[in-house]
Every structure is written in structure tokens, then in C-alpha cells.
C-alpha positions in Angstrom: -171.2 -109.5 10.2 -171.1 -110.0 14.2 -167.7 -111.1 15.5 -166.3 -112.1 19.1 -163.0 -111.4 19.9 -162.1 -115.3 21.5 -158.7 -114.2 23.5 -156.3 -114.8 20.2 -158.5 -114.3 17.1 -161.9 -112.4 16.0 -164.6 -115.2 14.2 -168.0 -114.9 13.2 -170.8 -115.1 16.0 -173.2 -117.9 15.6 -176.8 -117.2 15.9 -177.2 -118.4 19.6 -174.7 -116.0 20.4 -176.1 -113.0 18.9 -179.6 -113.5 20.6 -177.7 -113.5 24.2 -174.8 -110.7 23.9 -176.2 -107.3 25.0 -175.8 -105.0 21.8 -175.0 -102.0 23.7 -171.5 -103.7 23.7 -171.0 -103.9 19.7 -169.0 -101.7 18.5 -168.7 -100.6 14.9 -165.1 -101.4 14.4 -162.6 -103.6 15.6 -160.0 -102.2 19.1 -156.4 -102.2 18.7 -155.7 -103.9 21.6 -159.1 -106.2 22.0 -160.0 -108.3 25.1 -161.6 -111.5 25.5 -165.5 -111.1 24.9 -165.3 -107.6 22.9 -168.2 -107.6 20.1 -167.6 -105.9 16.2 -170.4 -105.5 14.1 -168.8 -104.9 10.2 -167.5 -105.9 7.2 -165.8 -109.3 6.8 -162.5 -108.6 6.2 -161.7 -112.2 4.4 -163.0 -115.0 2.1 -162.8 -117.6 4.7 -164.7 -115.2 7.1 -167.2 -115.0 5.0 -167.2 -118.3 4.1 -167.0 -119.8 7.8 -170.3 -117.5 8.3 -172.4 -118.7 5.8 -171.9 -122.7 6.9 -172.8 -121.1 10.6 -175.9 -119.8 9.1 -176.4 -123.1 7.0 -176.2 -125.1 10.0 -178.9 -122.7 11.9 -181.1 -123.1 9.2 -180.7 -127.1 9.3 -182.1 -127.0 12.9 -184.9 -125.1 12.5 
């Protein structure tokens, strides 16, 4: 799953997102010490991640 590291917190990228960031800056695991705008591309490391990322995707899907 694609995150974005907001300034406090890592959560899920939504779709719009993901079709704008440049990939060359995802990285396959998460920095120590992240800054605003870093990208991971990996695991979910919780339920409510995982959770949180499939109503993104349900909402995407609603549009369409």
C-alpha cells in the first residue's frame, strides 16, 4: 500500500494522489526520521490502515 508521510503521521494515499507523485521518490520502507511529503510503498502495518484504504478505494470506485 502507498503511504504519505503528512508532517505527524504516515496514511494511505488516495488514488488522485498516486497518479500525481513521481514514483522515483517511493521508497520501499518507511525513514526513521521522515519529512513532510516522503512516499512508502509496503505492507500495512495495522487493521485500521488497512481498513481506512479500502473505503478510499470504495469511494474511487463510487465516482467512476
Amino acid at each position: 500500500m502507498k503511504q504519505i508521510y503528512t508532517g505527524y503521521k504516515w496514511r494511505p494515499m488516495t488514488p488522485e494522489e498516486i497518479e500525481i507523485m513521481d514514483a522515483t521518490r517511493l521508497r520501499p520502507y518507511k525513514l526513521e526520521e521522515p519529512e513532510s511529503g516522503d512516499l512508502y510503498d509496503g505492507p500495512c502495518e495495522t487493521d485500521e490502515d488497512e481498513e481506512f484504504y479500502s473505503f478510499l478505494r470504495s469511494l474511487n470506485w463510487k465516482r467512476q
